[in-house]
C-alpha positions as a Python dict, from the first residue, in 0.01 Angstrom:
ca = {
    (1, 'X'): (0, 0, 0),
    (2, 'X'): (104, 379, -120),
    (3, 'X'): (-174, 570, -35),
    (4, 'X'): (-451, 644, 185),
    (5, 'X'): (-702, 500, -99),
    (6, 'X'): (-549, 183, -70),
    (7, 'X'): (-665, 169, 283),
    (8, 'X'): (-983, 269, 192),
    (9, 'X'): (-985, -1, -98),
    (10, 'X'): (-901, -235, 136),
    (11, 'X'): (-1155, -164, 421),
    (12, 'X'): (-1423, -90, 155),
    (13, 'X'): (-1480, 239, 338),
    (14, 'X'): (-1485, 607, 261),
    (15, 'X'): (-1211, 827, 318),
    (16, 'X'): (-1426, 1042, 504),
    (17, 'X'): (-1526, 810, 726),
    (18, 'X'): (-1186, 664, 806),
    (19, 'X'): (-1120, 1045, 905),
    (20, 'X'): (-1416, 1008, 1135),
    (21, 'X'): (-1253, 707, 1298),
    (22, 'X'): (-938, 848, 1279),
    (23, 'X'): (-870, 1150, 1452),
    (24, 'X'): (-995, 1199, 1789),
    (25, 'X'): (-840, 1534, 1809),
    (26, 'X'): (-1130, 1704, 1622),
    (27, 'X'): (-1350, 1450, 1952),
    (28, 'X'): (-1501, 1225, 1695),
    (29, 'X'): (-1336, 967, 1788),
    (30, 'X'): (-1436, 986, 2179),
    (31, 'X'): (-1783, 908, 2025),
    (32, 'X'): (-1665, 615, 1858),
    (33, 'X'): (-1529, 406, 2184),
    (34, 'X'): (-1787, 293, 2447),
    (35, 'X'): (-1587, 272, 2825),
    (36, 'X'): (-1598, -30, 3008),
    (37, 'X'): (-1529, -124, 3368),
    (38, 'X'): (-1463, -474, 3447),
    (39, 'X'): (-1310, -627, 3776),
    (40, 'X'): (-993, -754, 3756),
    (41, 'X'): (-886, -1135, 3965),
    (42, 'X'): (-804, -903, 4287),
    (43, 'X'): (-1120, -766, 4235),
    (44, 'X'): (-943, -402, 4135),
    (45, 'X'): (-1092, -249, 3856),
    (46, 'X'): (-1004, -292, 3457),
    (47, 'X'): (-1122, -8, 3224),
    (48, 'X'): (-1162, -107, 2891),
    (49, 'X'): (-1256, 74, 2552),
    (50, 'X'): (-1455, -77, 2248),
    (51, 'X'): (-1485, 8, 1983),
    (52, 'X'): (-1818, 86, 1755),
    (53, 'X'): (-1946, -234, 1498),
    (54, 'X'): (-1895, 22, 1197),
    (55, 'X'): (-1503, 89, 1338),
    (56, 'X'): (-1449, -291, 1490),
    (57, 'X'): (-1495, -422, 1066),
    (58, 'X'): (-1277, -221, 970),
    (59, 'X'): (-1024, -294, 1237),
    (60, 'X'): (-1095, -665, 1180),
    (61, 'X'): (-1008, -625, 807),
    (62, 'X'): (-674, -448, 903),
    (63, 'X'): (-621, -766, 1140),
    (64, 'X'): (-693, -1032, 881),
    (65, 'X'): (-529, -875, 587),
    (66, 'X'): (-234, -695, 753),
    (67, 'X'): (-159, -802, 1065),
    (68, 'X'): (-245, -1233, 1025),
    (69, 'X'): (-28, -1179, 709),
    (70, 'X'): (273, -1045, 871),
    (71, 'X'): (253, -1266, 1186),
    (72, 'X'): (260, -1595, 940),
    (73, 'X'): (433, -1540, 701),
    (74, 'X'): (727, -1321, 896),
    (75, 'X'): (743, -1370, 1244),
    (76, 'X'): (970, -1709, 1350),
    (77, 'X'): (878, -2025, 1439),
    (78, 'X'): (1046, -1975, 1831),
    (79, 'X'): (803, -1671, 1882),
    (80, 'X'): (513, -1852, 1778),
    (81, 'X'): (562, -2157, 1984),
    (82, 'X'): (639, -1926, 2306),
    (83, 'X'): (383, -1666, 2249),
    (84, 'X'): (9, -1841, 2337),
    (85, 'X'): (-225, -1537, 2353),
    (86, 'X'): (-495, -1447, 2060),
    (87, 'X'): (-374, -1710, 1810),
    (88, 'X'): (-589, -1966, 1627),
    (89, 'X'): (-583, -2293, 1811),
    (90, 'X'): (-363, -2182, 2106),
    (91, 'X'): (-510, -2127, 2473),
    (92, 'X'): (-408, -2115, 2778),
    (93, 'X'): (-352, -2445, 2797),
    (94, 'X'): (-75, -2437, 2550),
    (95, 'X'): (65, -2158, 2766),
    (96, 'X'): (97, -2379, 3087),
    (97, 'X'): (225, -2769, 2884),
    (98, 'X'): (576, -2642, 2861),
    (99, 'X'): (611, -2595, 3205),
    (100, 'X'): (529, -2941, 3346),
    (101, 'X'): (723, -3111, 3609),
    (102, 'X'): (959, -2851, 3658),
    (103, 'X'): (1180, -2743, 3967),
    (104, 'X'): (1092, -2398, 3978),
    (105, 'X'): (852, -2172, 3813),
    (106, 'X'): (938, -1806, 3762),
    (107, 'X'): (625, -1559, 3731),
    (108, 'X'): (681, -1166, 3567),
    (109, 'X'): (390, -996, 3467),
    (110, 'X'): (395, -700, 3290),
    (111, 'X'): (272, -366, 3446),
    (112, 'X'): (43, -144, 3257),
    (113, 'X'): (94, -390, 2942),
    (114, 'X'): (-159, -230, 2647),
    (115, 'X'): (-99, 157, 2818),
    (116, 'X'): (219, 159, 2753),
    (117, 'X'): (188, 85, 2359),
    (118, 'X'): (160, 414, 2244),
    (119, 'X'): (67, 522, 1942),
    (120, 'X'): (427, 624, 1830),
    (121, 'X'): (507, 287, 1913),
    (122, 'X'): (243, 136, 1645),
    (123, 'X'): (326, 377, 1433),
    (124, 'X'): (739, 224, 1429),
    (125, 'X'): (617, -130, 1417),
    (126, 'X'): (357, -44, 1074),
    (127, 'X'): (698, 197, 929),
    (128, 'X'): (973, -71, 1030),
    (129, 'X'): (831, -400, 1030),
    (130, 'X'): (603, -374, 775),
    (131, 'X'): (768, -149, 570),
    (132, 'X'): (430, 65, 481),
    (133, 'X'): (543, 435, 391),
    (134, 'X'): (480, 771, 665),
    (135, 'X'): (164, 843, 573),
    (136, 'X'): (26, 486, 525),
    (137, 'X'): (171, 389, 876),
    (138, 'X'): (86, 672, 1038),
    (139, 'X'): (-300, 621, 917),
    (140, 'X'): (-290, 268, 1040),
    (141, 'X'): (-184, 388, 1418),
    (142, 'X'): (-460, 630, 1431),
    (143, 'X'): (-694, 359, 1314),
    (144, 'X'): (-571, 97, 1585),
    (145, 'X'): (-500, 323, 1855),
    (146, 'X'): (-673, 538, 2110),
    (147, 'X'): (-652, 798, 2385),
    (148, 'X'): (-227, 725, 2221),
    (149, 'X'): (-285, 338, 2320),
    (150, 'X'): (-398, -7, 2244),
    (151, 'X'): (-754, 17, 2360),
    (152, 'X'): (-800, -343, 2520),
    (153, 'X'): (-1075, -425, 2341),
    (154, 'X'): (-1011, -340, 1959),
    (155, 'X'): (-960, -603, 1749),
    (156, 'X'): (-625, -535, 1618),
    (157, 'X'): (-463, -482, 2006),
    (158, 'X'): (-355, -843, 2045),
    (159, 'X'): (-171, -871, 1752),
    (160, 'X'): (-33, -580, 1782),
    (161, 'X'): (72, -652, 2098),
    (162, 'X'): (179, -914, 2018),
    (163, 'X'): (408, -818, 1705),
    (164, 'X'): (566, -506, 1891),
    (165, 'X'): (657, -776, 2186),
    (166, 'X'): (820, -1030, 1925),
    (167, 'X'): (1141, -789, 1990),
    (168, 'X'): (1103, -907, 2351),
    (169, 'X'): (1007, -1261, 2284),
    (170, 'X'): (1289, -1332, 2053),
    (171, 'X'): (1591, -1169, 2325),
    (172, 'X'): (1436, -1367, 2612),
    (173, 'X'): (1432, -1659, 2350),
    (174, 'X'): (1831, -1601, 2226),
    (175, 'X'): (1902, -1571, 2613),
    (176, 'X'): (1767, -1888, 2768),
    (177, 'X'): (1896, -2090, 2448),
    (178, 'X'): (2235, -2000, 2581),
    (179, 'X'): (2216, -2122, 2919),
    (180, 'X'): (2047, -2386, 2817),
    (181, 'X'): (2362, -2483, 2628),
    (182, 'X'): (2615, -2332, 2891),
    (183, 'X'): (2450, -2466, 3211),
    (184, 'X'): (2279, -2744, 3053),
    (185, 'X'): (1961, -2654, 3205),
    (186, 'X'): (1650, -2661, 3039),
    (187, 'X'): (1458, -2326, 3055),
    (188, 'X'): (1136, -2293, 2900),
    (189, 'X'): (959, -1969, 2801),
    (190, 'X'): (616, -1836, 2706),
    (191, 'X'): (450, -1526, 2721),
    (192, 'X'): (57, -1492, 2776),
    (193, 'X'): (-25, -1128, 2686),
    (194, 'X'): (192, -941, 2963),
    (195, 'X'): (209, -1277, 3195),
    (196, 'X'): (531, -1379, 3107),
    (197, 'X'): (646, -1769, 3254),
    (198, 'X'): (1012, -1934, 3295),
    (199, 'X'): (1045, -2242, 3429),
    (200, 'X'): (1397, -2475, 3454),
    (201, 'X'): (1530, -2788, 3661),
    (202, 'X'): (1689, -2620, 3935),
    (203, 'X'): (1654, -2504, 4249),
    (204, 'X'): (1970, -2272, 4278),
    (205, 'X'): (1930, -1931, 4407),
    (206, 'X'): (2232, -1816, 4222),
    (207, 'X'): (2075, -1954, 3875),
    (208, 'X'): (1742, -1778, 3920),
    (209, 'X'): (1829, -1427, 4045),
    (210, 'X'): (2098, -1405, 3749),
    (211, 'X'): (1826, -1518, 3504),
    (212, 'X'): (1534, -1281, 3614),
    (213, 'X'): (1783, -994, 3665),
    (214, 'X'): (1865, -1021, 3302),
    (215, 'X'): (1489, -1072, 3186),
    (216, 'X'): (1401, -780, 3372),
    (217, 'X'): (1677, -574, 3199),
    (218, 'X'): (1595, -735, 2888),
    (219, 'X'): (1215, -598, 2972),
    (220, 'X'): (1314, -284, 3065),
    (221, 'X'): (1518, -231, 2731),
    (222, 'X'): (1238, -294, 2540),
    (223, 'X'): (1023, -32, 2675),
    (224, 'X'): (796, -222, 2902),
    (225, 'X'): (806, -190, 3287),
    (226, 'X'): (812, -530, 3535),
    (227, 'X'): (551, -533, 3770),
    (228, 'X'): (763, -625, 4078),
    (229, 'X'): (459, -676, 4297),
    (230, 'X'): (349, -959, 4117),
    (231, 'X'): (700, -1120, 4037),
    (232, 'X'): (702, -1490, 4192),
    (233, 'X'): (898, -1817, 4157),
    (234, 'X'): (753, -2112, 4261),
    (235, 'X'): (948, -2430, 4405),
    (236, 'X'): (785, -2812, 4314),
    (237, 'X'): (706, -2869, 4675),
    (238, 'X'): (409, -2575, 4621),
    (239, 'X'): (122, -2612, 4404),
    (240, 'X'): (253, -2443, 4092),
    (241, 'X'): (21, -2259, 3872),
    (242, 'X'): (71, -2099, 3506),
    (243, 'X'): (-200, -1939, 3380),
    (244, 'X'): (-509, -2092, 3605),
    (245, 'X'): (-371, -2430, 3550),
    (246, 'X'): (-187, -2616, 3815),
    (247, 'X'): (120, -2800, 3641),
    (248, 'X'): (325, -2974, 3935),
    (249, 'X'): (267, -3293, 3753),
    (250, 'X'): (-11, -3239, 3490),
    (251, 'X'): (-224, -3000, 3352),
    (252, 'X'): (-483, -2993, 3605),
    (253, 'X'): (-762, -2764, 3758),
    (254, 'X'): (-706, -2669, 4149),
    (255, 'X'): (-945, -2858, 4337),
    (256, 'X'): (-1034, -2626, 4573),
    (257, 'X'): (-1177, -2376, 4384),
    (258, 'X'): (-1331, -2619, 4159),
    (259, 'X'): (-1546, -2741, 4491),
    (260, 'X'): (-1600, -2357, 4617),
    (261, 'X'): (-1717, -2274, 4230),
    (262, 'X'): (-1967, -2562, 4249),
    (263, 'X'): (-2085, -2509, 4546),
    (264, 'X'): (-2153, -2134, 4451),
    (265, 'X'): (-2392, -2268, 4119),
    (266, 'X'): (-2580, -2478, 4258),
    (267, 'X'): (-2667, -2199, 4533),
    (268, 'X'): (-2777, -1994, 4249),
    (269, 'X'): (-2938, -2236, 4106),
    (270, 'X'): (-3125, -2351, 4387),
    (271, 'X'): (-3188, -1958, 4565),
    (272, 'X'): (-3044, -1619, 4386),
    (273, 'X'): (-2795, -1407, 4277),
    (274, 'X'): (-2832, -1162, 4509),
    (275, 'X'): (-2825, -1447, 4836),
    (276, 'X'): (-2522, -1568, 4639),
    (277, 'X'): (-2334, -1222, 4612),
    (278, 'X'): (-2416, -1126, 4980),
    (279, 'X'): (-2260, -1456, 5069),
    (280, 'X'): (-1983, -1376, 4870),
    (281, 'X'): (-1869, -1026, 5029),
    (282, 'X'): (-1927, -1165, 5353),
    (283, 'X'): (-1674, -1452, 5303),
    (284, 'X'): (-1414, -1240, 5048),
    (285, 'X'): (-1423, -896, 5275),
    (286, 'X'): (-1532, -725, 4920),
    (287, 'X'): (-1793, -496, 4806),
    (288, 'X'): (-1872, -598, 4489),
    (289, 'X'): (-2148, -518, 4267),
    (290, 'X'): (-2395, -777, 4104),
    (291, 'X'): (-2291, -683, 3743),
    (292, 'X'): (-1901, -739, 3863),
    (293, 'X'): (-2023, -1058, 4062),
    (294, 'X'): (-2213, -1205, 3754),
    (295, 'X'): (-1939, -1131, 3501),
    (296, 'X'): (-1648, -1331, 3712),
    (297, 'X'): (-1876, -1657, 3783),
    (298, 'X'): (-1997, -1672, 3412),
    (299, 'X'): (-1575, -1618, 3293),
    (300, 'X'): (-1493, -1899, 3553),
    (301, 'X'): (-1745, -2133, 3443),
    (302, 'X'): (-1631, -2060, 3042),
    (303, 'X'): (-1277, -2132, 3194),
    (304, 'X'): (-1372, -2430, 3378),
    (305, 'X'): (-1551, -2572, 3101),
    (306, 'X'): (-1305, -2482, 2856),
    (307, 'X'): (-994, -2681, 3053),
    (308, 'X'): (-1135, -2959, 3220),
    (309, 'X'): (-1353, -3297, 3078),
    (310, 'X'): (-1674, -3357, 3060),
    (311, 'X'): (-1699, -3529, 3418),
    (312, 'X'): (-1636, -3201, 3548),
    (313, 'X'): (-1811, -2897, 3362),
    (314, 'X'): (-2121, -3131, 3306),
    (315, 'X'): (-2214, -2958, 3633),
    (316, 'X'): (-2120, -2611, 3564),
    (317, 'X'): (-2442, -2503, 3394),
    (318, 'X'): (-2612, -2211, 3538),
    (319, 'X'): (-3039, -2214, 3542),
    (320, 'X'): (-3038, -1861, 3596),
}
């Protein structure tokens, strides 16, 4: 693509009213994102913009013609394999396989993951990656981007989340494949969005604080920040969890909260929501609403069912 027509060619849309999804500076584009608020596992809260039907086809266009085409036919096989988020036929369960049976488990999430991929930054990955011209990359950041960031819930922000942390993927990658052939220790890596898992066969102090010093200067290079507060490692005598999935021996689903997620269904089914929720504060010291309180049973029950057999989500069907 050359010029700003070929975009429009592409999306089958006017020029004019790529403009009006364009540029929120003239406050079109305010108009054009509906604000979410969504609780997060601690029960914080996650805001989140989507984007209007008319502006999510054309942003799914840019992702299946654009972005899909860059990611297959130019990103390397490593990446792929390590990077499990928003790709067809990869889940979390691919994220957690690699990291069975291992001594210790090292835990780095990523603070402030889609904020802090500014526009500028989409704009360098359209211009150097894909090799688009100025004005063609700087139309495709405008279209992907706003308030100068990946809003969460635009189709195009996993991708390009994902292609702008391939740079970061592929160092981490380079790095553990030479200790692996120095130490002869086997490391294994992926990333799920900004939750980013290590895991080797060793227990040594000295091993693990000289590899997550260097990931974390490797992170820090590449213009994301470490979220320290939720930085863990995790020895095999602990129940050791990647992604929701307990992987001390196999991928599995944590008991416990299997039980207390039962328990809380059939309640509903059997009495209310609202009995349920008051419950629920009582026993978690939170103040929750019912809209928040709705939204995380129905995720965990899509989890649940999505990870475990049949013998187990058969009962994970809400009447109500």
């Amino acid at each position: 693509m050359q010029k700003i027509n070929d975009i429009s060619s592409l999306t089958n849309s006017s020029i004019k009213q790529l403009n009006f999804f364009a540029f929120w500076k003239n406050s079109w584009k305010k108009n054009i994102y509906t604000k979410h608020s969504i609780p997060k596992r601690n029960w914080d809260i996650r805001i989140l913009y989507e984007p209007t039907v008319k502006l999510k086809i054309v942003q799914k266009i840019i992702l299946n013609k654009i972005l899909y085409d860059y990611w297959d036919n130019k990103i390397g096989s490593d990446i792929k394999k390590s990077c499990t988020w928003f790709l067809k036929w990869k889940s979390i369960l691919h994220n957690a396989k690699p990291h069975i049976k291992k001594d210790t488990i090292i835990k780095i999430d990523l603070k402030n993951y889609f904020p802090s991929i500014s526009q500028s930054r989409v704009f360098w990955m359209f211009y150097k990656k894909f090799g688009f011209n100025y004005d063609i990359s700087n139309y495709l950041a405008w279209l992907c981007t706003f308030e100068n960031q990946l809003p969460q819930w635009s189709p195009t922000s996993p991708l390009i989340s994902n292609i702008i942390s391939s740079n970061l993927d592929n160092r981490i990658i380079k790095y553990i494949k030479a200790i692996n052939k120095k130490e002869h220790i086997k490391i294994s890596y992926t990333r799920y969005a900004d939750d980013i898992t290590l895991s080797l066969n060793s227990k040594k102090p000295y091993i693990i604080d000289y590899l997550c010093n260097k990931i974390f200067n490797i992170i820090e290079e590449e213009g994301f920040l470490v979220n320290y507060n939720k930085f863990t490692t995790i020895s095999s005598k602990y129940c050791q969890k990647v992604t929701w999935i307990v992987v001390n021996s196999k991928t599995s689903l944590w008991r416990k909260n299997f039980r207390e997620l039962k328990a809380i269904v059939h309640n509903i089914n059997n009495d209310s929501w609202s009995n349920e929720l008051e419950k629920w504060n009582k026993q978690k010291d939170t103040n929750i609403n019912l809209e928040q309180f709705k939204s995380k049973i129905k995720w965990y029950i899509a989890y649940y069912k999505m990870v475990n057999n049949y013998i187990y989500w058969k009962h994970l069907i809400l009447n109500k």
